[in-house]
KEKE-3310 file (N, C-alpha, C; in steps of 0.2 Angstrom, whole numbers, plus 5000, padded with zeros to 4 digits):
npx = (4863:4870:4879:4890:4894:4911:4915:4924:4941:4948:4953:4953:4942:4926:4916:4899:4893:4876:4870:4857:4856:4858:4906:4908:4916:4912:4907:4902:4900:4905:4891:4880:4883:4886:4899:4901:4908:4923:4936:4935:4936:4929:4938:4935:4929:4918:4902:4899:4893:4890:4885:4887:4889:4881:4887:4898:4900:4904:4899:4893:4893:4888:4875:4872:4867:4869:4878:4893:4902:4915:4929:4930:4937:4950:4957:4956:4945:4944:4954:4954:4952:4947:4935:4929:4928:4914:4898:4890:4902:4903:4890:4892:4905:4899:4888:4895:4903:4894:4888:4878:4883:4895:4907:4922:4929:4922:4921:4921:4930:4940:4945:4957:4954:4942:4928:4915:4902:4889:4874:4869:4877:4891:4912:4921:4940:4953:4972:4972:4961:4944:4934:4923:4906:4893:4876:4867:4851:4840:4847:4849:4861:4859:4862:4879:4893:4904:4913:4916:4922:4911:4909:4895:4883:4870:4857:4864:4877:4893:4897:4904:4915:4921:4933:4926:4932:4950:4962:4973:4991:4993:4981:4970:4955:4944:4933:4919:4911:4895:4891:4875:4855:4840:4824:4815:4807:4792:4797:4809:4823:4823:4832:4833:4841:4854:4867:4875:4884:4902:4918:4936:4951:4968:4985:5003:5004:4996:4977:4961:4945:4930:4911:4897:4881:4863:4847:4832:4816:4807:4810:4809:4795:4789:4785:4784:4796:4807:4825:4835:4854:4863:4870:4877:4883:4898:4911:4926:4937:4953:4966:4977:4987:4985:4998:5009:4999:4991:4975:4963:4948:4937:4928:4927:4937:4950:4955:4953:4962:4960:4959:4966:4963:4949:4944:4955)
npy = (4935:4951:4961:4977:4992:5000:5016:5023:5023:5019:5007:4996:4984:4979:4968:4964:4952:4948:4944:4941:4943:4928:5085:5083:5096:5112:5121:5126:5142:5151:5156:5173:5183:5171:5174:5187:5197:5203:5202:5188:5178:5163:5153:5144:5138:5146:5139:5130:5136:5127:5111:5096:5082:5074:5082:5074:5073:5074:5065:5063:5051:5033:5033:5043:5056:5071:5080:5089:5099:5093:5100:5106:5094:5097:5104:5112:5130:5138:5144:5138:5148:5159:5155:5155:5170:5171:5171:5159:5151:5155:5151:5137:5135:5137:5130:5118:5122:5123:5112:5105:5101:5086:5088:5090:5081:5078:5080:5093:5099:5092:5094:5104:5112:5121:5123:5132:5125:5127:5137:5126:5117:5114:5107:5101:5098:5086:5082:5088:5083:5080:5077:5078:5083:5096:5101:5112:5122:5134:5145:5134:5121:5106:5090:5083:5073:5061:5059:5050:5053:5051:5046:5054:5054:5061:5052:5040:5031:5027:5011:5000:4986:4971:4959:4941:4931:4922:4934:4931:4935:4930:4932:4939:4941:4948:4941:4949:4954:4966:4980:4982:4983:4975:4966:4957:4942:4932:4924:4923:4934:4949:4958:4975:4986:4990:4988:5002:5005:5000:5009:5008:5009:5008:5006:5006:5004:5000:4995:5003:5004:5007:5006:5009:5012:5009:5013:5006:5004:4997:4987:4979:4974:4983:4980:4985:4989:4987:4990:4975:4970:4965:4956:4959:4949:4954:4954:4960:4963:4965:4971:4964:4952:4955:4955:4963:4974:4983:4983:4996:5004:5016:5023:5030:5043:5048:5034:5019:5007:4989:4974:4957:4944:4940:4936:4932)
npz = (5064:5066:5056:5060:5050:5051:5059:5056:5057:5043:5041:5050:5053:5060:5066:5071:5083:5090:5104:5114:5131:5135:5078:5086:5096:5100:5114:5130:5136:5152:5160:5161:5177:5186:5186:5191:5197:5197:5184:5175:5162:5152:5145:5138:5120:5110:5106:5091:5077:5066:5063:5056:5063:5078:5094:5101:5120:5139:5150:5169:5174:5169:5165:5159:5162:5170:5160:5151:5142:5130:5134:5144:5151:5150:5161:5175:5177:5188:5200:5218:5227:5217:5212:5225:5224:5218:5218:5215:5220:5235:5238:5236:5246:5259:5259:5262:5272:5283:5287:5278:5268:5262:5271:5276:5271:5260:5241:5240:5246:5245:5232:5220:5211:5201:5188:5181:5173:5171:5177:5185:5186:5193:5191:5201:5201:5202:5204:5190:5184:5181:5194:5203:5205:5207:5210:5208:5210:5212:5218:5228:5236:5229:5224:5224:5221:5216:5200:5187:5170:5156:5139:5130:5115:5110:5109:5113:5123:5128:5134:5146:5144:5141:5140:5134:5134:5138:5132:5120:5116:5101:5095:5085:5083:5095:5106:5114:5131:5132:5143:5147:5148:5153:5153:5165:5161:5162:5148:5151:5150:5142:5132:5133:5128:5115:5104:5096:5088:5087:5088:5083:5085:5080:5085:5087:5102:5106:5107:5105:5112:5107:5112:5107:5113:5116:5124:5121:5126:5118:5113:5121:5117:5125:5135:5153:5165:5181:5176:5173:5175:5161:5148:5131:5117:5106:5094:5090:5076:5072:5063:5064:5075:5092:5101:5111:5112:5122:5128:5127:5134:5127:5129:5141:5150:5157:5144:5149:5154:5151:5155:5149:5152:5159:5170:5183)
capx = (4869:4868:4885:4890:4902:4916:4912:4932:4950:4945:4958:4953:4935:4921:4910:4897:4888:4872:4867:4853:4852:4859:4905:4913:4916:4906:4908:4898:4905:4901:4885:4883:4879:4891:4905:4899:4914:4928:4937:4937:4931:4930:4943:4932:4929:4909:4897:4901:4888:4884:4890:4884:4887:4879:4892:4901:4900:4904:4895:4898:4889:4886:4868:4872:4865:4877:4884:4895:4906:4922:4935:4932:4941:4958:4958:4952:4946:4946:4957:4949:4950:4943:4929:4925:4925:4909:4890:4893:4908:4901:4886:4896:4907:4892:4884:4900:4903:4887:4885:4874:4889:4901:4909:4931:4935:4919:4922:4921:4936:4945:4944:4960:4953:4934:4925:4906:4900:4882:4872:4867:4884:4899:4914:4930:4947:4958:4977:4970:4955:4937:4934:4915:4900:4889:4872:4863:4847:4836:4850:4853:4865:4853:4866:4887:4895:4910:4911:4920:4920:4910:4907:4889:4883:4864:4853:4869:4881:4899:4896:4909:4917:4925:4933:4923:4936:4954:4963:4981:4994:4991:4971:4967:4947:4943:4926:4918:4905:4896:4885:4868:4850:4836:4817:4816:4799:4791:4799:4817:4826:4823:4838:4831:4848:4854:4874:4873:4892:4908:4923:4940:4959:4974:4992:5007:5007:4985:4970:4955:4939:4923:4907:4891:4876:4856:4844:4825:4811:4805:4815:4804:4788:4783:4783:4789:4800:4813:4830:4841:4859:4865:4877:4877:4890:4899:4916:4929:4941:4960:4968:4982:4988:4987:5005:5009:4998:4986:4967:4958:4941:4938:4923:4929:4941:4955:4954:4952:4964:4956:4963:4966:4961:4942:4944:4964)
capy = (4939:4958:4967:4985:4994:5002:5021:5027:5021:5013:5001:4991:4980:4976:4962:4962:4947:4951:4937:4946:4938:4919:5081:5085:5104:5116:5121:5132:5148:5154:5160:5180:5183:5166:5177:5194:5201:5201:5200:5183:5172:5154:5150:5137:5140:5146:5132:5130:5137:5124:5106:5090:5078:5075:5084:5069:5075:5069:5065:5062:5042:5030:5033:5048:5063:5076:5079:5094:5098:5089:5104:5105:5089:5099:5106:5120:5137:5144:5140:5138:5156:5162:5151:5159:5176:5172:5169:5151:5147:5156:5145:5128:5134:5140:5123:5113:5123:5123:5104:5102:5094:5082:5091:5093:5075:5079:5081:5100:5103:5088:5097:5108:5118:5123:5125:5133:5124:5130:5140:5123:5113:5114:5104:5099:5094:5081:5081:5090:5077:5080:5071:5076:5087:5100:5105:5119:5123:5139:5145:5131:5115:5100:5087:5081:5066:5060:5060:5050:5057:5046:5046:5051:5057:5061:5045:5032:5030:5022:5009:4998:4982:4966:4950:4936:4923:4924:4934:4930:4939:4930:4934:4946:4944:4948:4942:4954:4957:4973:4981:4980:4980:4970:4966:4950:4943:4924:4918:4926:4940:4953:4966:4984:4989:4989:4992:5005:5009:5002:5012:5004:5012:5003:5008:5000:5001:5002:4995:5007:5001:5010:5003:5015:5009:5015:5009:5006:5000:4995:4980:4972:4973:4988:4979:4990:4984:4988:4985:4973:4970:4959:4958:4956:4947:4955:4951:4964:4961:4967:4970:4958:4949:4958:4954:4966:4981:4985:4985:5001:5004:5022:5026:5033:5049:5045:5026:5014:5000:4983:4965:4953:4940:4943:4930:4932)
capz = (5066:5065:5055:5058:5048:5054:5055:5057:5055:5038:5039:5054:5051:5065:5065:5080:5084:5095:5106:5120:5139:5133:5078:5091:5095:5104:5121:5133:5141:5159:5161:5163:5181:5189:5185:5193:5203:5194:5176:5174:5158:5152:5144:5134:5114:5112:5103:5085:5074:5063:5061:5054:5069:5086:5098:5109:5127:5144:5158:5177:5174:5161:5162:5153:5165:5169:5154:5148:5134:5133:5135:5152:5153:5150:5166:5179:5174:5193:5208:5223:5229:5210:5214:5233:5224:5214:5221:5215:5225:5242:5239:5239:5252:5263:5259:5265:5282:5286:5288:5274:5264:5264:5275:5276:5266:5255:5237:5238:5251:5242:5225:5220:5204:5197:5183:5184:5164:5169:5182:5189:5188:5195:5191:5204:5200:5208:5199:5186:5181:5186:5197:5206:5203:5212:5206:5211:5209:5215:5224:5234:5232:5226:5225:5223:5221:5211:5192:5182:5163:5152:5133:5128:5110:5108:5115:5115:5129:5129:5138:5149:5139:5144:5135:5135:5135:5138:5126:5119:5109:5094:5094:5081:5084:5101:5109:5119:5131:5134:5148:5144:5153:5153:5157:5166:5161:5161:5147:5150:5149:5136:5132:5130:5123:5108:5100:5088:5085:5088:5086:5084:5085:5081:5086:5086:5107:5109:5102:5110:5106:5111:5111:5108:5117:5116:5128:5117:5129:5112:5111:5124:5116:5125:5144:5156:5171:5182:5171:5178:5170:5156:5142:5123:5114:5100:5091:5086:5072:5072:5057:5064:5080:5097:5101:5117:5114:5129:5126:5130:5134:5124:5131:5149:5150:5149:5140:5154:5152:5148:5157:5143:5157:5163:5176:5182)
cpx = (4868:4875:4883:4895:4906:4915:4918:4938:4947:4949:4957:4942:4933:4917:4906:4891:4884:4869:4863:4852:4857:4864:4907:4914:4911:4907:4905:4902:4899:4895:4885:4879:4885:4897:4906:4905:4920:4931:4938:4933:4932:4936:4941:4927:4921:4906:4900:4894:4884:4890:4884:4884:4884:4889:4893:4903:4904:4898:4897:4898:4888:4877:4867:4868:4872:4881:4887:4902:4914:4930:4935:4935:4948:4960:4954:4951:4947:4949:4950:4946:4948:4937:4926:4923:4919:4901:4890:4897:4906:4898:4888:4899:4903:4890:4888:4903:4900:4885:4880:4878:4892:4906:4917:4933:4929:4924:4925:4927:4942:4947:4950:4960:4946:4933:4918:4905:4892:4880:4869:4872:4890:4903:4920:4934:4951:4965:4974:4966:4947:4935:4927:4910:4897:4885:4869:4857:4843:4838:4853:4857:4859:4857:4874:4888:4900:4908:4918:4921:4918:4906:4900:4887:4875:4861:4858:4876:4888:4898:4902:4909:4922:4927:4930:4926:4945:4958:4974:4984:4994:4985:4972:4959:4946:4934:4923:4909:4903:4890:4880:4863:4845:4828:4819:4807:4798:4794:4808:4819:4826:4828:4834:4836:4849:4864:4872:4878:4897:4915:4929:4947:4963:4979:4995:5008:5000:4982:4965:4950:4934:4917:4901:4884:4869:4849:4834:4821:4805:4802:4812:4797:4783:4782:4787:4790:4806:4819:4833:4848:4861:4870:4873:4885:4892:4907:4920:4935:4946:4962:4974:4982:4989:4992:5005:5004:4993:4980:4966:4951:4939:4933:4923:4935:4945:4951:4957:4957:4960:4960:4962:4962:4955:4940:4951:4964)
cpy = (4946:4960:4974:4986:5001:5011:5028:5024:5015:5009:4997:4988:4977:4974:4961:4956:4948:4944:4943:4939:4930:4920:5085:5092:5107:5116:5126:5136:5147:5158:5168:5177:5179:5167:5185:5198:5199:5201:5196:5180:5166:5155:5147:5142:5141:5138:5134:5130:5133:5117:5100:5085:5081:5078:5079:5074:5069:5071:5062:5052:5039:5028:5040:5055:5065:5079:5087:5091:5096:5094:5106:5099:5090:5102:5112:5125:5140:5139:5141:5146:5161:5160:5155:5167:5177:5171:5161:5146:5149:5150:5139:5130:5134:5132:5118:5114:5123:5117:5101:5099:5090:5083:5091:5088:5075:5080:5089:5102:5098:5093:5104:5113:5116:5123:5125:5132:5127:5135:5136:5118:5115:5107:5105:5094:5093:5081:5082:5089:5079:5075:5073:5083:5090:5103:5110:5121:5129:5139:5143:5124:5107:5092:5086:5076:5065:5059:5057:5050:5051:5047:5047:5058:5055:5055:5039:5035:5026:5019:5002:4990:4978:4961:4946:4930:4926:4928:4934:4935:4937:4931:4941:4947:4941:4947:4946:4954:4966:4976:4984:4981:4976:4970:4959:4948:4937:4920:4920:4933:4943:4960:4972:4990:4985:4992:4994:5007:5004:5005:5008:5008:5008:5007:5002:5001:5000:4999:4998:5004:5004:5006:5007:5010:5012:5012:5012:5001:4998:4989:4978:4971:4979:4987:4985:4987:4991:4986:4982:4972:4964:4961:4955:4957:4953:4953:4960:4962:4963:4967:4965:4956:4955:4961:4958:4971:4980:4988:4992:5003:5014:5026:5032:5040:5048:5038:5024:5008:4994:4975:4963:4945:4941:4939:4927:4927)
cpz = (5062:5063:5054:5055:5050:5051:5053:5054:5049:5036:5045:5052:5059:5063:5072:5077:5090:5098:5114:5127:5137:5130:5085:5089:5098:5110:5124:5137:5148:5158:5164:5173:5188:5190:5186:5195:5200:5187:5174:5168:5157:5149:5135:5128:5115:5107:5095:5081:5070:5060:5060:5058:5073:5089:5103:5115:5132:5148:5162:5177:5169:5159:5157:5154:5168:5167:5153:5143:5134:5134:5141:5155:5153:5156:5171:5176:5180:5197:5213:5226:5223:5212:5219:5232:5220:5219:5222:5219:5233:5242:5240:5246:5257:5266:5265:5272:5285:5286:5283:5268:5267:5269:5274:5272:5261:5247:5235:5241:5248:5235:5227:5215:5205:5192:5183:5176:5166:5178:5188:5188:5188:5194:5196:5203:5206:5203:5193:5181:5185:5189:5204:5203:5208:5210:5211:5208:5212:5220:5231:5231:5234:5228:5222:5227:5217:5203:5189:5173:5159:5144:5133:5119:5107:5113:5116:5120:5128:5136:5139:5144:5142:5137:5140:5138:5136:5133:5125:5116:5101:5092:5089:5080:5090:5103:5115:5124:5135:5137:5146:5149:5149:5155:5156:5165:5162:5157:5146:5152:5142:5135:5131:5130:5119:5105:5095:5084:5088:5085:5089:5082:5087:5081:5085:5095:5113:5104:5107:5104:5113:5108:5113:5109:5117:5120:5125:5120:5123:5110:5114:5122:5119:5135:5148:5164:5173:5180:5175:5171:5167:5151:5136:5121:5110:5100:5088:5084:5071:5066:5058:5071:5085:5100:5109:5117:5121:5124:5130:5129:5132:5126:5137:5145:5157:5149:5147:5151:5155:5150:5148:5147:5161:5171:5178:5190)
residu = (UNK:UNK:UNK:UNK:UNK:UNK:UNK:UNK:UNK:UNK:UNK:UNK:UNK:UNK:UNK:UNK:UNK:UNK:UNK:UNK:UNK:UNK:UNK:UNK:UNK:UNK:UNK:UNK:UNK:UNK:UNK:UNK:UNK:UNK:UNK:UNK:UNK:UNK:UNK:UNK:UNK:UNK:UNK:UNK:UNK:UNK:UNK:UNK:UNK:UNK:UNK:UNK:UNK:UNK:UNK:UNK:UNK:UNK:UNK:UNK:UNK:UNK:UNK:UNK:UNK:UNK:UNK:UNK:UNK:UNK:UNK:UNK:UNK:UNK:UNK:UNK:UNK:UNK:UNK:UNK:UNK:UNK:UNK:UNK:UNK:UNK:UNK:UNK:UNK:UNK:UNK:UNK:UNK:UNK:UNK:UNK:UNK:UNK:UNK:UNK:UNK:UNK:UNK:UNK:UNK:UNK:UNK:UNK:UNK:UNK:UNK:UNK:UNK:UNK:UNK:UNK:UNK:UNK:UNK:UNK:UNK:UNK:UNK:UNK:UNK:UNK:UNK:UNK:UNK:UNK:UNK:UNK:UNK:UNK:UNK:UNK:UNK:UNK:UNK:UNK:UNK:UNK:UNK:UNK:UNK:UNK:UNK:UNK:UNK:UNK:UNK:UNK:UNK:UNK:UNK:UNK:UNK:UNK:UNK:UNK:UNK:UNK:UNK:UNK:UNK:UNK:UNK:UNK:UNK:UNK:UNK:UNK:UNK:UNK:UNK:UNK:UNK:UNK:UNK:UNK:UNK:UNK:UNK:UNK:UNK:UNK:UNK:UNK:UNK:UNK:UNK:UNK:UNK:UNK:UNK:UNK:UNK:UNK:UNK:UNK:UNK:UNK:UNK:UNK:UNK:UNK:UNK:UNK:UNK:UNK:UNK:UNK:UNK:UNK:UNK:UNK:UNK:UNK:UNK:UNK:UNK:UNK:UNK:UNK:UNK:UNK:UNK:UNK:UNK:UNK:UNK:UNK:UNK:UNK:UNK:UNK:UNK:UNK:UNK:UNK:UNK:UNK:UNK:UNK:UNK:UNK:UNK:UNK:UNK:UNK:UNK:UNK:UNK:UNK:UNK:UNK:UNK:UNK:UNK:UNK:UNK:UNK:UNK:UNK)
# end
């Protein structure tokens, strides 16, 4: 058995059991250039010059590419017609009338607000939530697709999190399992992830529980494979009885609520 300790709300205690197979701050401004025509700026604070943590991000996946900084999670910097007045925003439009997108129920023509985080990503808002992605590269659009915001901090990932077993209102230690990969080899399956964190938040009408994830082709010995998926156990510990709150999953943007029943 492997314990972590708890690296926040120091009144709540996590114990993970690992069973395999069987700080924040900073933000990037618009880039010069992406903003040529016009007096418009970000909005979004510059990078913070000097800080002791990994900066937690999001990203569009829970493989942890597409990442930008989480203050673009507050909403749009430009409407649609701010966007159409830059190089950026032709170019998507261009792409999408011109048949090389999605075309009218695409992401691009769905999308009610923008925000340009880089000179090769673009983000569009759905009810004020991002909700898809459009890279650009050497001028032209590379690829887009939907984006749901996901926790990532340096090489670990918030990764998605289930109960194991049913869980009740008097439960105050929930068993959980958490997604995971794997090399499948002749004598089993070999995890090549590893928990490196979880985080635990108790209210009186929430328990949010994040679970930081890092995936080390290490762990297998070095074999190298295509990963398939798996779970590792762990066990997190409440400071009292569940009672009515709602689990959430803290990883996702927003907190993902969390069945108490894994199999309803």
């Amino acid at each position: 058995m492997r314990t972590f300790a708890r690296s926040t709300n120091a009144l709540a205690r996590v114990a993970i059991a690992l069973a395999v197979g069987t700080v924040m701050s900073g933000c990037a401004a618009i880039p010069d250039g992406l903003l040529d025509e016009g007096s418009m700026t970000s909005r979004v604070p510059p990078p913070a010059t000097t800080s002791a943590f990994v900066e937690v991000m999001l990203a569009c996946s829970v493989d942890g590419s597409l990442r930008f900084p989480q203050a673009y999670a507050n909403g749009p910097e430009l409407t649609r017609d701010e966007l159409l007045a830059v190089p950026i925003g032709r170019l998507l439009s261009g792409f999408s009338e011109g048949g090389g997108g999605p075309g009218e129920t695409g992401p691009f023509e769905k999308a009610t607000g923008f925000s340009v985080v880089s000179e090769t990503l673009v983000l569009g808002y759905e009810d004020g939530g991002v909700a898809s992605f459009f890279e650009v590269q050497a001028g032209a659009v590379r690829g887009w697709g939907s984006c749901s915001p996901n926790l990532v901090r340096g090489d670990s990932v918030a990764v998605r999190w289930r109960p194991r077993f049913a869980v009740t209102r008097a439960d105050s230690v929930i068993s959980i399992l958490v997604d995971a990969k794997a090399c499948d080899t002749e004598d089993g399956s070999t995890a090549i992830t590893e928990i490196v964190a979880i985080n635990l938040e108790e209210s009186d009408s929430d328990v949010k529980v994040t679970v930081w994830t890092r995936d080390d082709a290490a762990l297998s010995g070095g074999i190298d494979c295509d990963p398939i998926g798996t779970a590792l156990e762990a066990e997190v510990v409440l400071e009292g009885p569940l009672r009515r709150r709602v689990m959430l999953d803290g990883g996702t943007l927003p907190p993902m609520r969390v069945r108490r029943n894994p199999n309803p």
